[in-house]
C-alpha positions as CSV (number, residue, x, y, z in Angstrom):
1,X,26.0,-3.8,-37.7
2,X,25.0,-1.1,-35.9
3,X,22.5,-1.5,-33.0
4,X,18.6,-0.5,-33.9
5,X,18.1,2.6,-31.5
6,X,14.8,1.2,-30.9
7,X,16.4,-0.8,-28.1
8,X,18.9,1.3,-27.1
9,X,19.2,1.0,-22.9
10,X,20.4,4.5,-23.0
11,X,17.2,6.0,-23.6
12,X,15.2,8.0,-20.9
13,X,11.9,6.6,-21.7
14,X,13.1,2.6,-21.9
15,X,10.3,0.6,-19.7
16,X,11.6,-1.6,-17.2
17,X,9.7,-5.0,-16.5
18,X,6.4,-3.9,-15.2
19,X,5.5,-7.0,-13.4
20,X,8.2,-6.3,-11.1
21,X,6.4,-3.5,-9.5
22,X,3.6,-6.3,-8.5
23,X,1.2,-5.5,-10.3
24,X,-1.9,-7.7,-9.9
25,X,-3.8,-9.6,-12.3
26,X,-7.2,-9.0,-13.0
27,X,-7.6,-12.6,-10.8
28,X,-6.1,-11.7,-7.8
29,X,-8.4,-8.5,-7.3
30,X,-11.2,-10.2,-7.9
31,X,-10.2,-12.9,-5.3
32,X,-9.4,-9.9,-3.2
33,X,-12.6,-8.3,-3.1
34,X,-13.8,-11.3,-2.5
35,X,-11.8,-12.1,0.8
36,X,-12.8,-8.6,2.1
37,X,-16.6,-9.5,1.8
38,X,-15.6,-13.1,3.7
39,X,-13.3,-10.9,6.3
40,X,-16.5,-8.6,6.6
41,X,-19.0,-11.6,7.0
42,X,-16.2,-13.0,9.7
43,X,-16.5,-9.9,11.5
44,X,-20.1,-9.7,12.4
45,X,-20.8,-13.7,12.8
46,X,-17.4,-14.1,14.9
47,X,-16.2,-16.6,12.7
48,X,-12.6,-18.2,12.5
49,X,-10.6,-15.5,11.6
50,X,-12.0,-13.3,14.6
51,X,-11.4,-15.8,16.9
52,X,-7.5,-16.1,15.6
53,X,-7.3,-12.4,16.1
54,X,-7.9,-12.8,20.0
55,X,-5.3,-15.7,19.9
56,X,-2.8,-13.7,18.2
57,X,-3.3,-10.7,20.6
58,X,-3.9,-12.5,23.5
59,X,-0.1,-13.4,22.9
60,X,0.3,-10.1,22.0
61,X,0.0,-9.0,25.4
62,X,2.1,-11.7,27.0
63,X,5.2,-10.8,25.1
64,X,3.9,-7.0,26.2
65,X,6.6,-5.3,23.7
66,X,4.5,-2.5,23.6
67,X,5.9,-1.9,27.0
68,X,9.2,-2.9,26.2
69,X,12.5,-1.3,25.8
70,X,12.1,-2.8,21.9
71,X,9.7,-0.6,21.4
72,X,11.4,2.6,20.1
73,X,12.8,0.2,17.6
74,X,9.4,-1.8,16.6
75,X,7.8,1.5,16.2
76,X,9.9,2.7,14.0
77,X,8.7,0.1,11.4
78,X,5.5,1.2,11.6
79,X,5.9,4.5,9.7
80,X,6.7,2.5,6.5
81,X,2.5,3.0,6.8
82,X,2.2,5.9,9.1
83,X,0.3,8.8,6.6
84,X,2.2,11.6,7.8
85,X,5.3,9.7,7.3
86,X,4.7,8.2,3.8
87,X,2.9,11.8,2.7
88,X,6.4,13.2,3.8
89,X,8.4,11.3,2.1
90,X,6.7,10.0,-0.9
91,X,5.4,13.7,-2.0
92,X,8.9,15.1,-2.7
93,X,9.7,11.9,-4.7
94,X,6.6,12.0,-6.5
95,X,7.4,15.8,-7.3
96,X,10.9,14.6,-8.7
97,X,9.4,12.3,-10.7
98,X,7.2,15.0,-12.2
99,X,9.8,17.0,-13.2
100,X,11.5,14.1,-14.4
101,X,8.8,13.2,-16.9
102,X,7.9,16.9,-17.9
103,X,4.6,16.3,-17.2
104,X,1.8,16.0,-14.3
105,X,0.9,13.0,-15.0
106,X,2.2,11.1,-12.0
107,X,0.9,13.9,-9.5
108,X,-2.2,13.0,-11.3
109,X,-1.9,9.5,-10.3
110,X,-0.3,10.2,-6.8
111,X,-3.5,12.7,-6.1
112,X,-5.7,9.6,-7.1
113,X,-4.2,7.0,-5.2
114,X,-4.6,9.3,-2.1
115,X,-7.9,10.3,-2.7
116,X,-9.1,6.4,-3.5
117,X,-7.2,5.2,-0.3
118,X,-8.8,7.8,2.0
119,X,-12.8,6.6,0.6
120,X,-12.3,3.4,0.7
121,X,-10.2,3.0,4.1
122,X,-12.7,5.0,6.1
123,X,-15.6,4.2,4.2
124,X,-15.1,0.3,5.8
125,X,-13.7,1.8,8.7
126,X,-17.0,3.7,9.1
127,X,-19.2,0.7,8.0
128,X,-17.5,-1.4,10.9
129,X,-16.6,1.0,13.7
130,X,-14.1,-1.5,15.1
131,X,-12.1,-0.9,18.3
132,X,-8.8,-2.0,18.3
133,X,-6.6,-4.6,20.3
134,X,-7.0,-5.6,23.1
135,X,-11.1,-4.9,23.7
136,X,-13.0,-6.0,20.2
137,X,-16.2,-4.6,19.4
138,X,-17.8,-3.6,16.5
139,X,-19.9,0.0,15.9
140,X,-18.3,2.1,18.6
141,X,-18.2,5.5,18.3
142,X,-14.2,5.5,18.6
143,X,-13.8,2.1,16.6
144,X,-11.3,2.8,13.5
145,X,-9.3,-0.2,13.3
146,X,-10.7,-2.2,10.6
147,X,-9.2,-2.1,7.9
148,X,-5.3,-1.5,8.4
149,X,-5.3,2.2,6.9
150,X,-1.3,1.5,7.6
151,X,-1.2,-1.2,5.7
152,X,-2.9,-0.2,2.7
153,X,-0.6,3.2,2.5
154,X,2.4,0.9,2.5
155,X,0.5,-1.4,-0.3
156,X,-0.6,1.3,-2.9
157,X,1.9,4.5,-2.3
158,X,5.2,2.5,-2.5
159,X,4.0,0.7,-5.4
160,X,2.9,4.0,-7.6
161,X,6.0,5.8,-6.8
162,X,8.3,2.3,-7.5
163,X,5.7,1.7,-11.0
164,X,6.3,5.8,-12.0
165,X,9.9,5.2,-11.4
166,X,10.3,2.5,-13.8
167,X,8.0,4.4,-16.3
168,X,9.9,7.4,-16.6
169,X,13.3,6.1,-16.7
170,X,14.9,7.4,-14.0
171,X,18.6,6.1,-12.8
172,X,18.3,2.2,-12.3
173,X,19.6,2.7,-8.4
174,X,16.5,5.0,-8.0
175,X,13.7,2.2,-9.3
176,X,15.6,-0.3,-7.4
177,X,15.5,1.4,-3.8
178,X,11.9,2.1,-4.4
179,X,11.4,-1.2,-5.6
180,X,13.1,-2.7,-2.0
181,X,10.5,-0.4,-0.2
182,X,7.4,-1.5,-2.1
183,X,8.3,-4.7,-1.2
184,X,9.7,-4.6,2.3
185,X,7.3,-1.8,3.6
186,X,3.9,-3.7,3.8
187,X,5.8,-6.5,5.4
188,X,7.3,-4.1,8.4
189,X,4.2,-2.5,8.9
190,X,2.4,-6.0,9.5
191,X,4.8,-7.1,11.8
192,X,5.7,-4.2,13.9
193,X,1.9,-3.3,14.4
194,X,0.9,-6.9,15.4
195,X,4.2,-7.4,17.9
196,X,2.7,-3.8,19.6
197,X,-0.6,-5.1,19.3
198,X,-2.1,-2.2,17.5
199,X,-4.0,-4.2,14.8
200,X,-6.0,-7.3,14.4
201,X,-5.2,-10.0,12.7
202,X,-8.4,-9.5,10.3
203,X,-7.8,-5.7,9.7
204,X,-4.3,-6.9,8.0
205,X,-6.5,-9.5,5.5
206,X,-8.6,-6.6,4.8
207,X,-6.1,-4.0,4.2
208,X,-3.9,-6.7,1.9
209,X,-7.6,-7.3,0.0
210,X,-8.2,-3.8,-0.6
211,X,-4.4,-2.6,-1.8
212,X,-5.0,-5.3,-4.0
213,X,-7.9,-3.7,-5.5
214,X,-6.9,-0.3,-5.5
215,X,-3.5,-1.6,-7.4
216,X,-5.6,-3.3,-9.8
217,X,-7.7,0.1,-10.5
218,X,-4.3,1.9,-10.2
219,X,-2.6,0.1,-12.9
220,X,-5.3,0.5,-15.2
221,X,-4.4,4.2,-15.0
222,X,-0.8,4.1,-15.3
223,X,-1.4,2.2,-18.4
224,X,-3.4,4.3,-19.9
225,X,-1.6,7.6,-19.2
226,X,1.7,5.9,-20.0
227,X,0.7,4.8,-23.7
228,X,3.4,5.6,-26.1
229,X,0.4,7.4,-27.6
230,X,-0.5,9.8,-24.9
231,X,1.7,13.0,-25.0
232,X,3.1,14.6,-22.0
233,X,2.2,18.3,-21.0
234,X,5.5,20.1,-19.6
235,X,5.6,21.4,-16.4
């Protein structure tokens, strides 16, 4: 009996798992939102959390691999979430991927996602003005630690371009690279930048809480523009 086309693996527009990409639930936005108001509330009382932060950089400063011949190395985890890293590498793949679906969709998306990280990031790191490791104060002039813009880069650009991969059917190798990176990337950024003592503890809880929410919001978009429904403009 012949197989129903329908399914057929060979086809360019078959949709792998989409859960995969981590995706979150309506559920785990909302319960990231509201950790960021809890972080924020933390913040200006000098609750729990901000006390951990001094603990954690206080030993930070012992280990001292910011001075360290590890360094070079650590560092080198940290452009996972470095802007002018990510922007160079992820814009080229998001340009393949446009020409790979025929349509400008995904720079549509990718345009979005940049936009939405930038208002939100700075917008908090405006609201809170906070220095970064080792002296901690709030509303200074120079303060722009809060939240981890690193981080959230790592979070929500990885993710879009590993989600459009799996989309638009490109080669399985492909999705699954971008897949690794989406996954290891947020987790080398954390740990790099704490071992050289750039971030706070805190400003790592409120950069997970808000690429949750912008994935959430994210998502909503990809679904939407990726309906079997919605026709592709060619490029």
């Amino acid at each position: 009996m012949a197989a129903d086309p329908r399914v057929s693996s060979d086809s360019p527009r078959t949709v792998r798992p989409f859960s995969r990409t981590g995706t979150p639930p309506l559920w785990l936005a909302l319960l990231g939102a509201l950790v960021l108001v809890l972080v924020l509330i933390d913040l200006y009382l000098s609750g729990p959390l901000r006390h951990l932060d001094h603990s954690v950089s206080d030993q930070m400063r012992r280990w001292d691999v910011r001075r360290s011949e590890a360094k070079p190395l650590v560092y080198a985890f940290t452009l996972f979430g470095q802007r002018g890293t990510v922007l160079g590498v992820s814009g080229p793949i998001a340009a393949f991927l446009c020409w790979r679906d025929r349509s400008w969709r995904i720079a549509a998306l990718y345009i979005a996602a940049l936009l939405a990280i930038y208002v939100v990031v700075y917008a908090l790191k405006d609201a809170t003005d906070r220095t970064a490791p080792p002296v901690d104060h709030l509303h200074v002039a120079a303060g722009a630690s809060f939240p981890s813009g690193h981080l959230v880069n790592a979070l929500v650009l990885w993710w879009l371009l590993a989600t459009c991969a799996a989309r638009v059917g490109v080669d399985g190798r492909i999705v699954r690279v971008l897949l690794i990176v989406d996954w290891a990337a947020p987790f080398a950024v954390l740990v790099a930048m704490t071992l050289l003592n750039y971030h706070w503890i805190s400003d790592f809880v409120g950069g997970l809480c808000v690429g949750l929410v912008l994935r959430y919001g994210i998502s909503l978009a990809v679904a939407r523009l990726f309906r079997p429904d919605v026709a592709s403009g060619g490029v």
